[in-house]
C-alpha positions in Angstrom: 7.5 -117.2 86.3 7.9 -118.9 83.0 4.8 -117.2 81.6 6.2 -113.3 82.6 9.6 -114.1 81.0 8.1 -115.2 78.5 6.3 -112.0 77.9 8.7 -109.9 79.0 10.8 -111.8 76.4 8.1 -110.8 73.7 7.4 -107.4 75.4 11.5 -106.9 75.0 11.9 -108.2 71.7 8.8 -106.2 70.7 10.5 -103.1 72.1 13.6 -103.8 70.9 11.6 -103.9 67.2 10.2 -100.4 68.2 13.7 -99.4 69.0 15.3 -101.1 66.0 12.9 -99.3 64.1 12.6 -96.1 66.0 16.5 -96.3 65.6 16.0 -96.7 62.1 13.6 -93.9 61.9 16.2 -91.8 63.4 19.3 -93.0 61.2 16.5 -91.9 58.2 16.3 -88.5 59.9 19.6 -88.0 60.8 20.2 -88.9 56.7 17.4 -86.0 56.1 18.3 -83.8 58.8 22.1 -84.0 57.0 20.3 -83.6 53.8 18.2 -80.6 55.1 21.2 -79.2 56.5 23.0 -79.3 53.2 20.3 -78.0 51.6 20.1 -75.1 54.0 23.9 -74.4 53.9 23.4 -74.6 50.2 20.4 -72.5 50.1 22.1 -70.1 52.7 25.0 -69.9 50.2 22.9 -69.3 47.3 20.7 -66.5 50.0 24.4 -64.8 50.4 25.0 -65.1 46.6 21.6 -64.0 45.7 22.0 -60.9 48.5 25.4 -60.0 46.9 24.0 -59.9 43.1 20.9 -58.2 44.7 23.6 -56.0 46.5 26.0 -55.7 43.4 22.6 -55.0 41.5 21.1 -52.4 44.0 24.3 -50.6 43.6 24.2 -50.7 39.5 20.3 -49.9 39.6 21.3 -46.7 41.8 24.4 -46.0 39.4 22.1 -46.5 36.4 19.3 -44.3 38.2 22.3 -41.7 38.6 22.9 -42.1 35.3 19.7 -41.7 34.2 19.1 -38.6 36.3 22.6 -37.0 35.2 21.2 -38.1 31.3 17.4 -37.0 32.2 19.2 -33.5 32.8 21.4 -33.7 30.0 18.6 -34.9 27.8 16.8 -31.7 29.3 20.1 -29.6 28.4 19.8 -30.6 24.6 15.9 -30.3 24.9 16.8 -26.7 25.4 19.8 -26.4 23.3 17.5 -27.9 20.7 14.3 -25.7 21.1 17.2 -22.5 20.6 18.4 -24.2 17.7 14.8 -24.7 16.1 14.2 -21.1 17.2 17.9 -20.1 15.5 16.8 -22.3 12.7 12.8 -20.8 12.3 15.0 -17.3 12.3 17.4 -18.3 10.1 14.7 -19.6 7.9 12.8 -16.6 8.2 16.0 -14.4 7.8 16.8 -16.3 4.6 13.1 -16.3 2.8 13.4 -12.8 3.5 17.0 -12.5 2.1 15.3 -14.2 -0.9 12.4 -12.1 -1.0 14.6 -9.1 -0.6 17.3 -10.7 -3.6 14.3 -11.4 -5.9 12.8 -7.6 -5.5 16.3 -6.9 -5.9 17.3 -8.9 -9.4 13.5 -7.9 -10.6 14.8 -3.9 -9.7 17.9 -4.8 -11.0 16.4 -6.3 -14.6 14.1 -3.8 -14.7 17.2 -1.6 -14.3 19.3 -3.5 -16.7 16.2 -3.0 -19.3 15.8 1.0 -18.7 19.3 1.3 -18.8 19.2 -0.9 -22.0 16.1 0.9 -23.4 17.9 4.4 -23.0 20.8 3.6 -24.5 18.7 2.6 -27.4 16.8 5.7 -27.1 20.3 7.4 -26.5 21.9 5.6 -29.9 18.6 6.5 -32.1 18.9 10.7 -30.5 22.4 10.3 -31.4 21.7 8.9 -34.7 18.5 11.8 -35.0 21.0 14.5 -34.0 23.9 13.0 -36.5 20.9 13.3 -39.0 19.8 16.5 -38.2 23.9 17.9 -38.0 24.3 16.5 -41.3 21.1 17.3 -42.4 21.8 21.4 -41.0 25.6 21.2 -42.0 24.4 20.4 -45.6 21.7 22.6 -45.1 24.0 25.6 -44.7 26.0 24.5 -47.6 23.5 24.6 -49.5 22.4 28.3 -48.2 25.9 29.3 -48.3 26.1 28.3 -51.7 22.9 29.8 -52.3 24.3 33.2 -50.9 27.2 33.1 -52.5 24.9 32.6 -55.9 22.8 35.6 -54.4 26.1 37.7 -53.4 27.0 37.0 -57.2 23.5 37.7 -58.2 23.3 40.7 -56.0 26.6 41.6 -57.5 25.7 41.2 -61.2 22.4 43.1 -60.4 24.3 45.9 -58.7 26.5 46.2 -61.6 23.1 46.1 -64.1 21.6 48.9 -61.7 24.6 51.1 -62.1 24.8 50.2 -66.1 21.1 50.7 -66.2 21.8 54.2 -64.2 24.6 55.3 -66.7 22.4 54.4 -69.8 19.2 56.6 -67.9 21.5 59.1 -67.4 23.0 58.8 -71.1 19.5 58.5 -72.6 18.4 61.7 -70.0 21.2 63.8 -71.9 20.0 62.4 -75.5 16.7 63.3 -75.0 17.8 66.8 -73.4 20.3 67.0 -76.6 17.1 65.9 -78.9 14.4 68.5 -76.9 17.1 71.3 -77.2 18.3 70.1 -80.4 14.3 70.1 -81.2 13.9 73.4 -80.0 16.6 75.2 -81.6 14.9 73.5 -84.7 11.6 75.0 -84.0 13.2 78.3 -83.1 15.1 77.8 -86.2 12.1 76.7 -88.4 10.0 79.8 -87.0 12.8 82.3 -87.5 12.7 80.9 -91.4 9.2 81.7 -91.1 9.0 85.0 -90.1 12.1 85.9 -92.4 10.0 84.3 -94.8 7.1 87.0 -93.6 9.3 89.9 -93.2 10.0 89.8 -96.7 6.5 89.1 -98.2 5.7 93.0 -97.1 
């Protein structure tokens, strides 16, 4: 009787051990299970806080993809609007080496223009001076034959007036030398009458 209390004595203080320390064991887990559970609470709160920003950030990420759609077709739009403008600018280029082109053949026309123009005004100025020359040279020209006629008119004049002198002492000298012929033959006649009275006489 003794010897069973005894052991039940040891087998209860040894169970009372396991239950001190099971009851230990459990105060421990209770502390971890406390811990754990304000950890999970924590890590739930964090969960809901990381869903939200993931939320929150979803929704930017799809408002930033909208935004890069809606700037993907803008960015298209002034694609475009620039491949016109190069083309507007390649014309415009082209249009204004060609208006440069066309302005050079112009201003080398135009010089070449200016220099015709200037060369025949030269040519122009030296005909003028040649026909200024050649008026003078005809107007003095026909002063000179005008004067020459007049000296011819005078000469002409001064001849016509010897002519007619020349006539009047032809005609004078005509009737002297009818006056001496007649004159001459009266004397023969006269001389020849002498002669035969001179004749007449010697028988």
């Amino acid at each position: 009787s003794d010897v069973q209390t005894r052991v039940l004595k040891a087998k209860l203080r040894i169970m009372q051990e396991e239950i001190d320390m099971l009851s230990c064991d459990y105060h421990k887990k209770e502390d971890e299970n406390s811990k754990l559970a304000a950890k999970i609470k924590e890590l739930e709160e964090d969960r809901v806080r990381l869903q939200r920003t993931i939320n929150i950030q979803q929704t930017q990420t799809e408002k930033q993809k909208a935004l890069a759609e809606e700037s993907a077709r803008k960015c298209d739009d002034l694609q475009l609007q620039v491949s016109a403008l190069c083309k507007e600018v390649e014309i415009l280029t082209r249009s204004k080496k060609q208006a440069a082109l066309i302005h050079s053949t112009a201003e080398v026309r135009l010089n070449r223009a200016v220099e015709e123009v200037e060369r025949l005004k030269s040519q122009l100025a030296k005909t003028k001076q040649i026909n200024k020359d050649k008026i003078s040279e005809e107007q003095q020209s026909k002063e000179n034959l005008l004067a020459e006629n007049q000296v011819l008119k005078k000469q002409k004049t001064e001849l016509i007036a010897g002519f007619k002198k020349q006539l009047k002492l032809i005609d004078i000298l005509k009737r002297q030398k009818m006056h001496f012929e007649a004159a001459k033959l009266l004397s023969f006649a006269e001389e020849e009458f002498m002669k035969a009275l001179d004749w007449g006489n010697s028988l």
